[in-house]
C-alpha positions in Angstrom: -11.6 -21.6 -19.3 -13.5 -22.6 -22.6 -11.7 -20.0 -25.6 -12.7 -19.5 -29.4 -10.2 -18.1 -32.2 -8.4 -15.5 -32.2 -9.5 -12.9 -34.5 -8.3 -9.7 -36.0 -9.9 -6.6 -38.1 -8.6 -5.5 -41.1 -7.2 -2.1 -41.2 -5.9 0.0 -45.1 -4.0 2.8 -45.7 -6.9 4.5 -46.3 -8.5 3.9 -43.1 -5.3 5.3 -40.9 -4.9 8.4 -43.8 -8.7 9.3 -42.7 -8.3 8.8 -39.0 -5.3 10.7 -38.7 -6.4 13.2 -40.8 -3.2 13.2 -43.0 -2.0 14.6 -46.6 -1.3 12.6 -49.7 2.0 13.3 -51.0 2.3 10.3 -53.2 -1.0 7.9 -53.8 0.8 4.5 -53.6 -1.8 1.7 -52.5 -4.1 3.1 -50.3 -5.7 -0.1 -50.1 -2.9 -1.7 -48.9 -3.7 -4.0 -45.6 -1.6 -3.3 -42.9 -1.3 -6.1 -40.6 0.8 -5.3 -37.9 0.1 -2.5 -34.8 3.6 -1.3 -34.3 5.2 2.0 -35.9 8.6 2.4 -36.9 10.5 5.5 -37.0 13.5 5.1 -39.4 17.2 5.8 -38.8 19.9 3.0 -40.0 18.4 2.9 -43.2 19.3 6.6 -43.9 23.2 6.2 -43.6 22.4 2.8 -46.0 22.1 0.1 -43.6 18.9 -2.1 -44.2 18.4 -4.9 -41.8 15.6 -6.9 -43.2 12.7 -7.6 -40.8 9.0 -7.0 -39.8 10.2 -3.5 -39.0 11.8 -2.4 -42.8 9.0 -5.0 -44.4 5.9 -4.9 -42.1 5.6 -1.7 -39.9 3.9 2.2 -40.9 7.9 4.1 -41.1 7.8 7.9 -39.5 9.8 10.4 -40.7 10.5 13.5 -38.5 12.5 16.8 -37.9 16.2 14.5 -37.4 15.9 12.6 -40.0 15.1 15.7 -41.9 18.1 17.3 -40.4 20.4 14.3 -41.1 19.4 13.9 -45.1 19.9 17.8 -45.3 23.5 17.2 -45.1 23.6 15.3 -48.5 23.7 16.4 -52.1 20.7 15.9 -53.9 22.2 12.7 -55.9 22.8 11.0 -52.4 19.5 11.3 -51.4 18.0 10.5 -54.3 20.0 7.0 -54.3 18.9 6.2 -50.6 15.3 6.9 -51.4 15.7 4.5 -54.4 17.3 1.7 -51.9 15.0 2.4 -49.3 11.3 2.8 -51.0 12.2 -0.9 -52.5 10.8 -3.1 -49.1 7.8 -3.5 -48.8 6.7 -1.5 -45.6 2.7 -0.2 -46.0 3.4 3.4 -45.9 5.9 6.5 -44.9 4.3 9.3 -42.9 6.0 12.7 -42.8 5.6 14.6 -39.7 4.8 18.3 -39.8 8.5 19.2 -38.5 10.0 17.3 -41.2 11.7 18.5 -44.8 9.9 16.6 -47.9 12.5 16.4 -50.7 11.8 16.3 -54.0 13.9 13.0 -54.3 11.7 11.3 -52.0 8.7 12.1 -53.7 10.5 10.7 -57.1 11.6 7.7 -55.4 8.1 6.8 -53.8 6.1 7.6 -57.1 8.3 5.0 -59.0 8.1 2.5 -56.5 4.1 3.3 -56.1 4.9 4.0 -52.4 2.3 6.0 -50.3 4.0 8.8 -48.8 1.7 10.9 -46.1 2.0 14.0 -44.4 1.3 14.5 -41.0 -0.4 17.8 -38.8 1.2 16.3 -36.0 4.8 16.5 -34.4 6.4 13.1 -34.4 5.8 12.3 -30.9 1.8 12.8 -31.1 1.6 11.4 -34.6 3.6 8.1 -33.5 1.2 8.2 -30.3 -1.9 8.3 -32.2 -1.0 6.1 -35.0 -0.1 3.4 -32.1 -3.5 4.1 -30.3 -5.5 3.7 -33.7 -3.5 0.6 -34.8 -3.8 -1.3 -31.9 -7.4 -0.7 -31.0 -8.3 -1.9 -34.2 -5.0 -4.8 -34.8 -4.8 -6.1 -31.5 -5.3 -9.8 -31.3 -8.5 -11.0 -29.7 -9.9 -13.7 -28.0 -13.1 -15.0 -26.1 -13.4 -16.5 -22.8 -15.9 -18.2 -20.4 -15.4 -18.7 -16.8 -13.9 -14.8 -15.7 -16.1 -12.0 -14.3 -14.6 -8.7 -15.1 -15.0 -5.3 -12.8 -13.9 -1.8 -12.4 -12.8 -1.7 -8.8 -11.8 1.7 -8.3 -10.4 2.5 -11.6 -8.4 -1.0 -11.6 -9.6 -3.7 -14.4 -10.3 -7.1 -11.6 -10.9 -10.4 -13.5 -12.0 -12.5 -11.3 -12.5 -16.7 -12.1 -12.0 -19.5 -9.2 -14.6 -21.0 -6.8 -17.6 -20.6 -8.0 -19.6 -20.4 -4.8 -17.6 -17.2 -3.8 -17.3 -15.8 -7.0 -21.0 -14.7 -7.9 -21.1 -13.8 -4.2 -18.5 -11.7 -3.9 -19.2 -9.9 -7.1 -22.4 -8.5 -5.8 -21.3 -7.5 -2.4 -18.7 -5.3 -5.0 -21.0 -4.0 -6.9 -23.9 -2.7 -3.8 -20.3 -1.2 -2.5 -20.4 1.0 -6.3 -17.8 -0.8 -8.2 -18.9 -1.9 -12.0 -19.4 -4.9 -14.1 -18.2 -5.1 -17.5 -19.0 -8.6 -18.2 -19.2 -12.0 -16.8 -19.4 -15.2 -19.2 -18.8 -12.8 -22.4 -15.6 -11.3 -21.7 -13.8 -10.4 -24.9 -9.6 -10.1 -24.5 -8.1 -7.8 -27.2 -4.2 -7.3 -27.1 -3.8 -3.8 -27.6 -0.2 -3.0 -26.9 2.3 -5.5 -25.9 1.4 -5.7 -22.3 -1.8 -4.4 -22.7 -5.1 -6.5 -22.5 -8.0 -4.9 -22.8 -11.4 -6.5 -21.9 -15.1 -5.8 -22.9 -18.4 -7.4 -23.0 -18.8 -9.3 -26.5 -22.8 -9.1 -26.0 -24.2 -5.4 -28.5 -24.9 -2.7 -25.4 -25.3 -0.3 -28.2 -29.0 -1.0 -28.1 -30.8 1.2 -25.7 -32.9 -1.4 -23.8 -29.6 -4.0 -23.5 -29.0 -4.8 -20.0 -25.8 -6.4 -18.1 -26.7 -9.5 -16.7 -24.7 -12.3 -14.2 -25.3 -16.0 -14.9 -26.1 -17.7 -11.7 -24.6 -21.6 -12.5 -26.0 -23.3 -9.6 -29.9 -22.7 -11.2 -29.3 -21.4 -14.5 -30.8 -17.7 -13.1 -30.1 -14.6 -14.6 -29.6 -11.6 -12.0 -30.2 -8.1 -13.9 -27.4 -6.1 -13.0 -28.5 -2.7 -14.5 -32.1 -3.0 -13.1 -31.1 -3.8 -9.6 -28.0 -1.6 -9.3 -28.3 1.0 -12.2 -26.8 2.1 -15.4 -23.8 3.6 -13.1 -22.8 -0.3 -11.8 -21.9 -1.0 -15.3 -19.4 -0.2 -18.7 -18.4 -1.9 -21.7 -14.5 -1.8 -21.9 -11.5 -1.4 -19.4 -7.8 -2.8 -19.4 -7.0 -5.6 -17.6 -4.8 -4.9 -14.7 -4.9 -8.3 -12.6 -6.2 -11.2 -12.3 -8.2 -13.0 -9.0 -8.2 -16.4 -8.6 -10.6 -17.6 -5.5 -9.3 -21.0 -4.1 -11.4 -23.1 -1.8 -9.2 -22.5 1.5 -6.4 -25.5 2.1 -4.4 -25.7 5.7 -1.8 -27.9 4.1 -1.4 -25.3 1.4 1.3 -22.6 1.8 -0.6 -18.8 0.6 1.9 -16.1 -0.3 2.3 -13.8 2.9 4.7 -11.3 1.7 3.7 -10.5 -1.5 7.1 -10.6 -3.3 7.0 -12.9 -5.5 5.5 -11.8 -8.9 3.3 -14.5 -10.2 1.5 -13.7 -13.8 -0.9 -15.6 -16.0 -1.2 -15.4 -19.7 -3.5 -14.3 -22.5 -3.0 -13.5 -26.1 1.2 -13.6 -25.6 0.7 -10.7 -22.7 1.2 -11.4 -19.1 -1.3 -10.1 -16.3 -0.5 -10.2 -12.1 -2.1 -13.3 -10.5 -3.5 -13.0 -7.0 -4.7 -16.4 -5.5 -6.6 -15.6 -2.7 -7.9 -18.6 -0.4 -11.5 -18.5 0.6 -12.8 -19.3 4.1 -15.6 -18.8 6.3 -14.5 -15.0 8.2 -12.7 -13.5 5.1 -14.8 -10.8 3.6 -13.4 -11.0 0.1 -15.1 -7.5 -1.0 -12.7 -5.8 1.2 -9.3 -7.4 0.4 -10.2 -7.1 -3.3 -10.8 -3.6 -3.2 -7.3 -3.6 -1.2 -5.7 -5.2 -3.4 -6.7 -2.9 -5.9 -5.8 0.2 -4.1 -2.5 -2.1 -3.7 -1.8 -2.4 -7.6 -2.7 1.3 -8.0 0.3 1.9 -5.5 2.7 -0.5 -6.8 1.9 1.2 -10.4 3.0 4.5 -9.0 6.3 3.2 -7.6 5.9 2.4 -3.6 6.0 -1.5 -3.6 5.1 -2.4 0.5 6.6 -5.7 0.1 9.8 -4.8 -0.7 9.8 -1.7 1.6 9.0 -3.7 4.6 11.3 -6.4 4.0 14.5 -4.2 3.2 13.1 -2.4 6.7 12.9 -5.7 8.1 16.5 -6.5 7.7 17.5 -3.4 8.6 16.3 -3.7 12.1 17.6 -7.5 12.0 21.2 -5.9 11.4 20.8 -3.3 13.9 20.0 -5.6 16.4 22.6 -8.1 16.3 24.6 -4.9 16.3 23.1 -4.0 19.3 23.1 -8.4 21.5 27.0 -7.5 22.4 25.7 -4.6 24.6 25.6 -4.7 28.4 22.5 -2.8 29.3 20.2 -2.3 32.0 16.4 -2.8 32.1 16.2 -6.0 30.9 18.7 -5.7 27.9 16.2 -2.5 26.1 18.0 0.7 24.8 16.9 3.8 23.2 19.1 5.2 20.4 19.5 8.6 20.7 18.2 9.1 17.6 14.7 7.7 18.5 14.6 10.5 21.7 15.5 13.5 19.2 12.6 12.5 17.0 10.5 11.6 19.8 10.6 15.8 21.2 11.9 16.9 17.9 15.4 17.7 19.3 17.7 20.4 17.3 21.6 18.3 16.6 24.4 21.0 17.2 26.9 18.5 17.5 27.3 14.7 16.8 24.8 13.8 14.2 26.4 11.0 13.0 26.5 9.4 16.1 22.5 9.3 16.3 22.3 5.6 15.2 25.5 4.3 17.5 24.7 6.0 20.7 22.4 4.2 23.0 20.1 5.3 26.1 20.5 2.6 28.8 18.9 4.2 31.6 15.9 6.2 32.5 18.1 8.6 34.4 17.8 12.4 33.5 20.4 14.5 35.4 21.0 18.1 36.2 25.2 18.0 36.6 25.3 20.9 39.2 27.4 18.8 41.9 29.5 16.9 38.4 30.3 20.8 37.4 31.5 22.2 41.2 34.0 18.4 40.7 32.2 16.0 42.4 32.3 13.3 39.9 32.1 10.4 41.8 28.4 9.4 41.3 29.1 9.1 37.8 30.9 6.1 37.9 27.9 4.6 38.7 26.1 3.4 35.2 22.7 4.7 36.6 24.3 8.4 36.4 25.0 7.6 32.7 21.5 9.1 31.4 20.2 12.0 29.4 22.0 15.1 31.0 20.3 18.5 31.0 21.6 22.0 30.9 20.1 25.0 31.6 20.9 28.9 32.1 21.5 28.0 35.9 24.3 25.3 34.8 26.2 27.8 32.6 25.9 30.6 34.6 27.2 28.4 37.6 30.3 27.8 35.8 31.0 31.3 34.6 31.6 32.2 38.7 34.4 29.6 38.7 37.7 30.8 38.1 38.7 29.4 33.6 41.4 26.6 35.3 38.6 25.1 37.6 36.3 25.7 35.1 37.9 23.8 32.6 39.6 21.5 34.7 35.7 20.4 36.3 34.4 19.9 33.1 37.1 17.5 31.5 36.1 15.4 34.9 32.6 15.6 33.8 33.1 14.8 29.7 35.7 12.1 30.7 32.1 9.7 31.0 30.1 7.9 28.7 27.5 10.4 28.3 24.6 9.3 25.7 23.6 13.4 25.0 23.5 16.4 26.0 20.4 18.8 26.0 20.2 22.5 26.3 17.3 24.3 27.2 15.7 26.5 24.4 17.0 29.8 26.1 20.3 28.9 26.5 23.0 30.3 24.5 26.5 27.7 24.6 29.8 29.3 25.7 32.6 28.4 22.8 34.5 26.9 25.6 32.0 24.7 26.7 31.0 24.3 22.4 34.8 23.4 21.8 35.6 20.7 24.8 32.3 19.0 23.5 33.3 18.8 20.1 36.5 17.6 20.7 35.5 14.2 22.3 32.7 14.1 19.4 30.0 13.9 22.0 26.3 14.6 20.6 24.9 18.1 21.9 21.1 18.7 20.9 18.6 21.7 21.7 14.7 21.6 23.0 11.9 22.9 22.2 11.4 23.8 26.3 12.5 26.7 28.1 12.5 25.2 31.5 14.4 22.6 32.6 11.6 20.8 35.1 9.0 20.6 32.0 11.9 18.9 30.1 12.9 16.0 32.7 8.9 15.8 33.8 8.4 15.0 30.0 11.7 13.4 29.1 11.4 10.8 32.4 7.8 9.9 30.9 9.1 8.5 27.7 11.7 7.0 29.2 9.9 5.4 31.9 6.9 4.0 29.3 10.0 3.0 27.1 12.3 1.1 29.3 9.3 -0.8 31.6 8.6 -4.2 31.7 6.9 -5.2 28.4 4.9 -8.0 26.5 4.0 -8.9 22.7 0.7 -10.3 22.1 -0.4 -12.5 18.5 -3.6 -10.6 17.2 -4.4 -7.3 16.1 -5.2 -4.0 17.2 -7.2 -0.9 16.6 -9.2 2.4 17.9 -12.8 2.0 17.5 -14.9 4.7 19.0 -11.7 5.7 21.3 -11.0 2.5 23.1 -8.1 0.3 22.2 -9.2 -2.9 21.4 -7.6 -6.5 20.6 -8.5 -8.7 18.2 -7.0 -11.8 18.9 -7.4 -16.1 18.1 -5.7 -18.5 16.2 -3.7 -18.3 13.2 -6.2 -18.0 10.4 -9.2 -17.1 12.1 -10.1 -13.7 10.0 -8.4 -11.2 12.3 -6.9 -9.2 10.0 -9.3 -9.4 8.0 -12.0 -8.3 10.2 -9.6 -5.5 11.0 -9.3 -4.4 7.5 -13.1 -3.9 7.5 -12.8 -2.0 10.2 -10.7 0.1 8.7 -12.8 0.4 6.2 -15.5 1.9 8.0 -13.2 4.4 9.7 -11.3 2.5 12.5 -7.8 2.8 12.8 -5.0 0.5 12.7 -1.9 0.6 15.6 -0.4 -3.0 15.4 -1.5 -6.1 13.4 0.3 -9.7 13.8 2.5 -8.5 16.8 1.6 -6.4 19.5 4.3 -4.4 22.2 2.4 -3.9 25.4 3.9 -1.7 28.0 2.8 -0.5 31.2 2.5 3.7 31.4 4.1 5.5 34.6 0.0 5.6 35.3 -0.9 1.9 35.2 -2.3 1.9 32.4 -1.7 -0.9 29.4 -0.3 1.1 26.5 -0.1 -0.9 22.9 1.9 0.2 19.9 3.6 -1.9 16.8 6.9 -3.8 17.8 8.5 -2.8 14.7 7.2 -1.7 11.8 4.2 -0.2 12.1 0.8 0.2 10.2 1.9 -2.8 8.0 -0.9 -5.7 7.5 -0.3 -9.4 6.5 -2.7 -10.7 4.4 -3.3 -14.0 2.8 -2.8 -14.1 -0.8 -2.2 -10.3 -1.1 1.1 -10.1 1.1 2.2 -7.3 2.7 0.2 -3.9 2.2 1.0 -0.8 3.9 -3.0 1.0 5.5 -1.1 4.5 6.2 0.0 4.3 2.9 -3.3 3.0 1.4 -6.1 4.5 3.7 -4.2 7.8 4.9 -3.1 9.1 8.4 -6.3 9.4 9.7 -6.5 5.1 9.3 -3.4 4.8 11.6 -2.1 6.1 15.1 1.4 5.5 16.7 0.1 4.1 20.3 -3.2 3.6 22.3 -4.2 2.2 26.0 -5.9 -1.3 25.6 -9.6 -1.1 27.2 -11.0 -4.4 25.3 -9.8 -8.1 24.2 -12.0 -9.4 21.9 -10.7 -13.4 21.0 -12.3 -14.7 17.6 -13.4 -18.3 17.3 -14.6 -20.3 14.8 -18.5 -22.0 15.3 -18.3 -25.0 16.1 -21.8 -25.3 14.3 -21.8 -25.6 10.4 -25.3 -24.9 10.3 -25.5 -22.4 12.9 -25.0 -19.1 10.2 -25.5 -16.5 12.6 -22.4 -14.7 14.2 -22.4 -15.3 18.1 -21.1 -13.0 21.2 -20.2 -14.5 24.7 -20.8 -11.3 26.5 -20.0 -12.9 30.1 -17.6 -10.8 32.1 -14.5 -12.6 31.4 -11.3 -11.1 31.9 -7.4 -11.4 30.8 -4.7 -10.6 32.9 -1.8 -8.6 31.0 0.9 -7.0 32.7 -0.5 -7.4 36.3 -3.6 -5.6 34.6 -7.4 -7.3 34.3 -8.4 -6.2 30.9 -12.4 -7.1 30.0 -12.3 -10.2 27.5 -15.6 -10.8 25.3 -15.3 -14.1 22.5 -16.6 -13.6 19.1 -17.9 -17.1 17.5 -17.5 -16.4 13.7 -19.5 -18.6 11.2 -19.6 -16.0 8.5 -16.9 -13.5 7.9 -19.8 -10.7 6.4 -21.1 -9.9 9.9 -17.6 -10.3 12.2 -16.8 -6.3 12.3 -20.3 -5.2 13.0 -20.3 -7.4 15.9 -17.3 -6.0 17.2 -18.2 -2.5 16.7 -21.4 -3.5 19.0 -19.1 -5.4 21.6 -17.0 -2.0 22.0 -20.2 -0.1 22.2 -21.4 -2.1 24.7 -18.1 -1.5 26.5 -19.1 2.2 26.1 -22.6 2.0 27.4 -21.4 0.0 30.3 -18.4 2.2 31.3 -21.4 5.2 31.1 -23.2 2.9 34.2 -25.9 1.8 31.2 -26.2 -2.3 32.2 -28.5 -3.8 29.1 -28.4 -7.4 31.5 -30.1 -5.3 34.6 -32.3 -3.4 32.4 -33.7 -6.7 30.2 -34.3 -8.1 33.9 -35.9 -5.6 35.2 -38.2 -5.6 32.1 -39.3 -9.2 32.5 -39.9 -9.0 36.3 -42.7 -6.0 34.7 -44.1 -8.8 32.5 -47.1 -11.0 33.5 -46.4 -14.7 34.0 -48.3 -15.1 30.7 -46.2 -12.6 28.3 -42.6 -14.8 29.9 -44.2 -18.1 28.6 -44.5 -16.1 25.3 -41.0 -15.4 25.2 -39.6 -18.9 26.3 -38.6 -17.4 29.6 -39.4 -19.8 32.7 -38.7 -20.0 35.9 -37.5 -16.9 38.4 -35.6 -14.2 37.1 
């Protein structure tokens, strides 16, 4: 980074009595420099306590309605002694807001020590908010530096310096997506608050015929940025939010994955948020800036995904060590209770807090019609231990028996470990049968369904999909076009960030990094998040969260796998073009053939179109269209003479 001197403009009294539009109660020296951008509204020095720094000496001193209030109090020889103490330092100027008393004792005090004395139009708040604004637009330290390119990417202020075979690169492919240039090798930094860095382009665009330009290093070129993309792809000033740093990629280098750690750089005594994003052949860098600034945009608002998915994270971590103790069936899996209420939107009449605690171990779903005549004996089987269901027929059973058999049938029946109970919409619960379950703090819930058989048929479906046998694949995976696809390859490859293009052009995310497949009670290969979902990883971003970023419509919980598509690198450097091995290859998952198709990537800018046109292929095949059959066919049509043209020999 090559930088010049820091500079400053000068700013008088009269210059911030014009701007602000204020009254002259006492003409001290309106000519007065003021050197410093920060506003001081005075309080200790009232009750005669002067602490002697740049605030007393240097900074403009407002006076508003409690000050007012508080000097009120005093006699008119008081005041008139801590005006004579306090007019004294040498602070520029004293600006009365319009909610404030001006005493005649402070006009006396500031005409004998030649002190200006304003009046504001403004209440204190707005006139200490404008007098800021104009003070450190035109104080704030500046400074000029080579090497940065600065952009609007959706509202956020990018700098962007690193690699310079990326950067120029990149910067177009942002601005034909409709983001804007403010400047490249004439960025101007002015400090304009004391976070705040603004940046604009040093060159004079006041001039109508002035044009942005981008230096191209490698041939000393100049690419017009305003002829080629318009007056629109440009503007002279923004704030700096964050700064990019491409790096040339580095395998023995370890990139930030999370995106907790808070790394700045600084400029002018102010600190900006450093991204170093590693650059590699399959990493569209347009798309993960422009995530990254939708990512700032959401940490400024609050949400920070990082953190969220790691206190999440730990969560789970805690709940399942809570959880290694228990003897289950299937395997090991449970189902908290609380995960089958949400799932049908269950109503808790009893037992709330024992949503998290209580666990699901079987798929199991029981009517207790012989349980409530006293036959309990099946339940001391663990496989009897499921959901239990009660319906009109169940209640009205046990309102034939006589109460003692009644009562004496159901303490049988509650003596088990029963995970929940669930009543029928219709149903209304006898207090008797309310009370016992309350009493042995068992969890009662409500459905949505009126008859029992739609429940279980419904019920036993998510059970059965939850407790089968299961696998989690590396890779990621999305809906395009309605089929389930898997992106999958090494570590590094540019999955996710082929995905994240995809998203982009209206695909939608279900899993990245770890994928839970199950197999549906219809055979088919059903994938969904492990965890956490609709969380990506991303290499020198961290953590973002797409439902969060791109909406709902960018996500969905679960979908049936119809595709694996496995990236690979070319092994061809100068082979630029990104290949497809379309040969019917399959992968076996969960007993399952699943069609497999490899994607050679030697240039990240091209890897989502191509799998958009392997899944449409899929489409047009699955519709009996065979492109293979049909190019065949086509050259069998041909002369022997129009093959040779093509390069095609021999028979067909």
């Amino acid at each position: 980074m090559n930088t010049v001197a820091i500079t400053r403009e000068k700013v008088t009294i009269r210059d911030l009595k014009e701007h602000l539009d204020l009254d002259i109660i006492n003409e001290g020296d309106l000519e007065f420099q003021v050197k410093y951008p920060s506003i001081y509204q005075i309080g200790y020095e009232l009750i005669g306590f002067f602490e002697v720094d740049e605030e007393l000496n240097n900074y403009i001193h407002i006076y508003g309605r409690k000050e007012a209030r508080y000097l009120s109090k005093f006699s008119q020889e008081e005041r008139k002694k801590i005006f004579d103490e306090y007019f004294k330092y040498n602070f520029p100027a004293l600006i009365a807001t319009n909610e404030s008393i001006i005493f005649p004792e402070m006009i006396e005090s500031a005409k004998e020590n030649n002190k200006t004395l304003l009046k504001s139009h403004r209440r204190t708040s707005a006139t200490i908010r404008e007098a800021k604004f104009f003070l450190s637009k035109r104080l704030g330290e500046e400074q000029m530096v080579d090497g940065y390119i600065f952009l609007d990417v959706m509202g956020i202020g990018v700098l962007l310096t690193g690699y310079e075979d990326a950067k120029l690169g990149v910067t177009i492919e942002l601005l034909e997506r409709g983001h804007r240039l403010i400047t490249d090798n004439h960025l101007m930094m002015k400090r304009v608050a004391e976070n705040d860095l603004e940046g604009y382009n040093r060159v004079d665009k006041t001039i109508m015929d002035s044009h942005f330009f981008l230096d191209n290093l490698k041939d000393g070129s100049k690419i017009d940025v305003t002829t080629l993309f318009g007056i629109k792809a440009t503007r002279k000033m923004k704030r700096i939010d964050f700064l990019i740093v491409l790096e040339e990629w580095n395998e023995k280098k370890f990139y930030d994955r999370l995106g907790l750690d808070e790394v700045y750089e600084e400029f002018l005594g102010g600190k900006i948020p450093k991204l170093t994003i590693p650059v590699r052949r399959g990493r569209n860098l347009a798309i993960i800036i422009e995530t990254a600034a939708l990512n700032y945009r959401l940490k400024m608002m609050g949400v920070n995904s990082a953190e969220y998915f790691m206190r999440e994270s730990q969560k789970l971590i805690k709940s399942n060590k809570k959880k290694q103790g228990d003897k289950c069936m299937n395997n090991g899996k449970v189902l908290t209770v609380k995960q089958l209420k949400n799932q049908f939107n269950l109503k808790v009449l009893l037992g709330e807090e024992n949503l998290d605690d209580t666990v699901i171990e079987t798929t199991s779903i029981h009517r207790p019609s012989l349980a409530l005549a006293g036959y309990v004996e099946n339940y001391k089987d663990a496989a009897y231990n499921g959901v239990q269901i009660f319906s009109k027929a169940e209640f009205k059973f046990l309102s034939t028996l006589p109460e003692e058999v009644r009562i004496k049938n159901l303490e049988n029946y509650l003596q088990f470990k029963l995970p929940v109970l669930v009543l029928t919409a219709d149903v209304e619960v006898p207090e008797y049968f309310y009370n016992m379950v309350k009493e042995r703090n068992m969890i009662l819930c409500r459905s949505s369904y009126k008859k029992a058989s739609q429940m279980i048929a419904n019920f036993n479906s998510y059970l059965e999909t939850h407790f089968t046998p299961n696998i989690s694949v590396h890779g990621v995976f999305l809906e395009l076009y309605g089929f389930g696809v898997l992106l999958s390859g090494k570590s590094g490859v540019g999955k996710s960030e082929t995905a994240l293009e995809l998203i982009h052009r209206g695909h939608r995310l279900i899993a990245d990094d770890l994928v839970k497949f199950v197999k549906d009670t219809g055979g088919d290969i059903v994938g969904s998040a492990a965890n956490l979902p609709y969380f990506m990883e991303i290499r020198g971003l961290g953590i973002i969260d797409i439902k969060t970023l791109y909406g709902l419509g960018a996500v969905r919980i679960n979908k049936k796998l119809d595709i694996v598509i496995e990236l690979k690198e070319q092994e061809s450097e100068n082979d630029y073009l990104t290949a497809v091995d379309y040969q019917n290859g399959v992968t076996e998952i969960l007993g399952n053939n699943i069609p497999k198709m490899t994607l050679y990537i030697s240039s990240g800018r091209n890897a989502a179109a191509m799998v958009e046109i392997a899944v449409m292929n899929l489409m047009a095949t699955k519709l009996g269209h065979d492109p293979e059959k049909l190019y065949r066919e086509g050259l069998k049509r041909m002369t022997e003479e129009e093959r040779k043209v093509l390069g095609v020999e021999g028979e067909i």
